[in-house]
N, C-alpha and C positions, 0 to 999 in steps of 0.2 A: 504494500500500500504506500510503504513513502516512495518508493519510486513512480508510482503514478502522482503524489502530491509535487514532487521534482519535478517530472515532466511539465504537467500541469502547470506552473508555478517560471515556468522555463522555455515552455514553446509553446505555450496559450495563455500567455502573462494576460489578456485583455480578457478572457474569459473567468478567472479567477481573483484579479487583483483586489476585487471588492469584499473576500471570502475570509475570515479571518479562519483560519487556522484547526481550530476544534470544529468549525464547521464545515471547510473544507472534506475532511478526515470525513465527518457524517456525507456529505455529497459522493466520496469514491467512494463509502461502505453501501449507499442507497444503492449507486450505480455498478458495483460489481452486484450486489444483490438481482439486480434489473438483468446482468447481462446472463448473468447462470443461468437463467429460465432457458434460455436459447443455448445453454451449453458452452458461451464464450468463455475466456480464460487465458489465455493469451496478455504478457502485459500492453502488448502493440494493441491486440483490438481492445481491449476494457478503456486505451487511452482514447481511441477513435469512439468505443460509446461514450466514453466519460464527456466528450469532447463535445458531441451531436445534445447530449441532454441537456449541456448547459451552453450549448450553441443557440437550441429551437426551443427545446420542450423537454424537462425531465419524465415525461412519460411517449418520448416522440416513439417510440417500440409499440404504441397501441394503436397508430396510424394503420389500419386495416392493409394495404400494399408493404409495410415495413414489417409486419409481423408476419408476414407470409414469407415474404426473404429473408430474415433471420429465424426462421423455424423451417425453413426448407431442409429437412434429414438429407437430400440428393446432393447437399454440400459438408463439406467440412466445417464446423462451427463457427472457429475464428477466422473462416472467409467469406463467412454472409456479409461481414459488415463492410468492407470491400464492394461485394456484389450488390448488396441494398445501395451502395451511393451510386453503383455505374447506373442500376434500374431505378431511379427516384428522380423526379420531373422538382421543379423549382414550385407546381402546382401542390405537388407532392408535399411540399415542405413548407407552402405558407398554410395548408389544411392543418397542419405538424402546429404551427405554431398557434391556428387560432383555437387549440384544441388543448391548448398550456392549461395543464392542472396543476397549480401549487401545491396541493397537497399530496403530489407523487412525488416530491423532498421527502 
């Protein structure tokens, strides 16, 4: 986990700079939680979900086209999330975002 809080913290300075610290910690513990359902695990992809949730939407995985591609069994787990961005429309991602639940933190 602290190498996703490093990363984080180091090549998405703009998406966590506001996060202090213990809450941060709680955002990657919500978001590996979020990413296991789909079997991801990987620290590369946990950082690309970590990344999409506090990009769009901490529950952008419930977008109906985004849960299809990360729960595709016919792929290997840690390369949906890869495959979810080549197959996701910009359509795709403002649905993501008008669909922001706070309380999926």
């Amino acid at each position: 986990m602290r190498n996703l809080a490093n990363y984080l913290r180091t090549k998405q300075p703009e998406l966590v700079a506001d996060i202090p610290a213990d809450e941060l910690s709680d955002v990657i513990h919500n978001g590996i939680a979020r990413a296991a359902k789909y079997s991801i695990n990987w620290d590369s992809s946990l950082a690309l979900f970590l990344a999409f949730m506090l990009r769009t939407a901490p529950n952008f995985d419930e977008h109906p086209k985004i849960q299809q591609l990360l729960s595709d069994e016919r792929m290997e787990p840690n390369a949906r999330i890869e495959t979810m961005l080549a197959h996701t429309t910009d359509k795709d991602w403002r649905e993501v975002m008008a669909r922001y639940d706070e309380s999926a933190w």
